[in-house]
N, C-alpha and C positions, 0 to 999 in steps of 0.2 A: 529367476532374478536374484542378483547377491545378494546377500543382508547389509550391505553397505549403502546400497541402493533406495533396500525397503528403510534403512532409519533415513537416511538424504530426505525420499519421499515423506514421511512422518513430519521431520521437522519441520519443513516447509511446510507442510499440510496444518500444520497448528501455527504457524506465525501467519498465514494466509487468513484462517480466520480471525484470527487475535484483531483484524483490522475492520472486519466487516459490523462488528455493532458500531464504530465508530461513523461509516457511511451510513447506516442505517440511522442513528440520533442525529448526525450531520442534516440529512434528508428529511425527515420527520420535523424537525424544528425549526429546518431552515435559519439556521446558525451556524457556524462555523468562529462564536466571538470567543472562542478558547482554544482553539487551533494555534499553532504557531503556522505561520507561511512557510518562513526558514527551514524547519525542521522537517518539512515536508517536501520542500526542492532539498535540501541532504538528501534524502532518506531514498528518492528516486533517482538522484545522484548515484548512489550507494546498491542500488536495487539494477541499478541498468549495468555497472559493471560488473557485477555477480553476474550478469546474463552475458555480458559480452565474454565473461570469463569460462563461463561453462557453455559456452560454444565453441571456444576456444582449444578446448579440453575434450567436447562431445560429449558432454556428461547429461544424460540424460534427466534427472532428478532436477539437477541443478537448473537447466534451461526452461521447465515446464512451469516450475514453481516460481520461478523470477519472472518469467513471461507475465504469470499470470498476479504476481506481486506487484508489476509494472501498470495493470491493468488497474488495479483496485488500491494503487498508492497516488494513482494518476488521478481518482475518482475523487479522494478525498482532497487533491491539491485542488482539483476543481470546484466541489464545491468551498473552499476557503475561499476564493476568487469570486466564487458565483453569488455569495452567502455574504460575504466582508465578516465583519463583524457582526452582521446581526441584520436580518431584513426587516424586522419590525424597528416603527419609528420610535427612538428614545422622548421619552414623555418629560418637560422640565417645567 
């Protein structure tokens, strides 16, 4: 495999997880009231044309890692949706 390829692989490999505590405290708390929405339709926005782009290209790295960026950027839009702001009731 090039070396081109192994850093491609790498990086994605660490921005892949860089997301995963955030599902995981998202889920755990059932909260999602510090999320932006926006920020997270961008981001899948932004996620899915890097994948149309490295299919485009056939670039290996590119298409596995966005696939699976698509997968666990889609998790955390979900629970913002699923979550609102806060599933526990505000207390006044």
């Amino acid at each position: 495999m090039p070396l081109i390829d192994l850093i491609g692989y790498a990086a994605g490999f660490l921005i892949l997880i860089s997301i995963i505590p955030q599902i995981l405290k998202s889920w755990r708390t059932k909260s999602a009231k510090d999320l932006s929405l926006s920020r997270y339709i961008i981001y899948i926005t932004g996620v899915l044309l890097w994948l149309i782009y490295g299919i485009v290209l056939v670039n290996g790295p590119m298409i596995l890692i966005n696939s699976i960026n698509l997968v666990l950027a889609s998790s955390v839009l979900y629970l913002i949706i699923k979550y609102g702001k806060s599933s526990k009731k505000k207390k006044n």
